[in-house]
N, C-alpha and C positions, 0 to 999 in steps of 0.2 A: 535832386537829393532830398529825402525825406530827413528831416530833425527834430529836435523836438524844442520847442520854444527856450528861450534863456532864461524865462524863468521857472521855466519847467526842472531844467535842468541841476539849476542854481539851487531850487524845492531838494532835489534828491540829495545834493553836497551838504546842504543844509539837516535834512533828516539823517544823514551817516553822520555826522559833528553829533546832535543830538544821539542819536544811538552808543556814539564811545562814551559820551557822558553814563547815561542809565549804569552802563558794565559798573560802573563805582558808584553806583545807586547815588548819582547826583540831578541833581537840576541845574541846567545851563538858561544862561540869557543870552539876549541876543548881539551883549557885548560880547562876551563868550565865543560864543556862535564866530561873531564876526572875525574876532581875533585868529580861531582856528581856520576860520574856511578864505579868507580874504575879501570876504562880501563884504560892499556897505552896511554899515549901522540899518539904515532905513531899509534897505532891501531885504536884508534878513530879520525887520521886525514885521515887515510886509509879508512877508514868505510865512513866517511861526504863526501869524494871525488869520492866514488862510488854511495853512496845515490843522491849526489847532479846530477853527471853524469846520473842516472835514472831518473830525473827530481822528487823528491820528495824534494829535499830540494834547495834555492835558498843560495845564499853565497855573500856578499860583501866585497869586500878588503877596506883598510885603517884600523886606528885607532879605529875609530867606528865600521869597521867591524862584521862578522861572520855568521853566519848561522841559517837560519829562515826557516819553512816547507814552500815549494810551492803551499799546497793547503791545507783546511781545515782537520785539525785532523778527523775529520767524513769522508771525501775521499779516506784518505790512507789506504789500507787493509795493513793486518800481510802478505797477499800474497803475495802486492806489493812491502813489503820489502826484505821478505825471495825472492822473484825474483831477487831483485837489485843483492841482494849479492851473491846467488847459482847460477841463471839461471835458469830455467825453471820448476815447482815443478815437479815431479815425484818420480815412488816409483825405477822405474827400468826403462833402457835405450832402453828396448822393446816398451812402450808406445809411447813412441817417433815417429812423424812421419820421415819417409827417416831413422830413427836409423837401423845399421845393429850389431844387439846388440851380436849374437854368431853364432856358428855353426847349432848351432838347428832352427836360424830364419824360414826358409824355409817349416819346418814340425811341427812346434811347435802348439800345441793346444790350449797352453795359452794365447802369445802373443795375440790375439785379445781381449782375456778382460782386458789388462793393460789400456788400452788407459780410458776407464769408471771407472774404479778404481782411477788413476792418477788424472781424471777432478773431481771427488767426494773428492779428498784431498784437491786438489787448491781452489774449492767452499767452503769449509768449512775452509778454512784461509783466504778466500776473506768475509768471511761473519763478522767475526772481524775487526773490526777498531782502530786506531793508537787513537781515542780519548778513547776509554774502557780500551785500556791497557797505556795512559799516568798516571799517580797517579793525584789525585788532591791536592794542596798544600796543606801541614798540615796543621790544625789551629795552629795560634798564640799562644805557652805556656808562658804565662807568669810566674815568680817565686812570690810566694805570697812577697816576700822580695822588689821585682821590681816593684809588681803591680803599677798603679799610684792610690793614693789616694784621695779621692775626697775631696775636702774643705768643709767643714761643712756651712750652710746657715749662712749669716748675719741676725737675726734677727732686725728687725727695730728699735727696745727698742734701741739696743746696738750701742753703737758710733763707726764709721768707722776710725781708725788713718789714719793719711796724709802721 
């Protein structure tokens, strides 16, 4: 089974939390973070400090602080995150340019179709963006209890009290 690391994956849950923020032109922390997505505290400041270090998210300290995407949710691919976080897509270490992946490099028959195999994965995670897989905020539930209800017209007839 091909997957992608946990915290590869945890990277992408993390950058969609991040992205529903931005729509309210907010910045999130990674208390934030963690509240919405259910990640640890340290895992998700692990994760913002690598994403940010890849230049997909920008960070501000102080009070007001936190963590805002660098570039438009439509920019960022699923590749350019699983990149942050793994390194380079691949399926296997043969693909790899300069990689000297085993014994067999040398006479191996295979190794030369990894490399078009590998670039056929990364395109097809580059071709998703961080805006398709952010959620868009739920509508508003109101409880029928909470609704506001509307004031019924003053008819003209009827006297206004002061």
């Amino acid at each position: 089974m091909l997957r992608l690391s946990n915290l590869a994956d945890y990277g992408v849950v993390v950058m969609t939390a991040v992205a529903s923020a931005a729509r309210n032109d907010c910045l999130t922390s990674a208390t934030n973070v963690a509240d919405t997505t259910g990640i640890p505290v340290p895992t998700v400041a692990k994760l913002l400090g690598q994403l940010g270090r890849a230049g997909l998210l920008h960070s501000q300290r102080g009070a007001n602080g936190g963590f805002a995407l660098a570039r438009a949710a439509t920019a960022i691919s699923l590749a350019n995150i699983v990149e942050a976080i793994d390194g380079p897509i691949a399926l296997t270490h043969c693909g790899q340019p300069g990689a000297d992946c085993c014994e067999l490099a040398d006479t191996c028959q295979v190794r030369p179709h990894w490399a078009p195999v590998n670039r056929a994965v990364r395109d097809a995670l580059a071709r998703v963006s961080l805006a398709e897989l952010a959620p868009e905020a739920p509508p508003l539930k109101l409880h029928p209890a909470t609704a506001p209800v509307a004031e019924p017209p003053v008819s003209r007839t009827q006297k206004v009290s002061a």
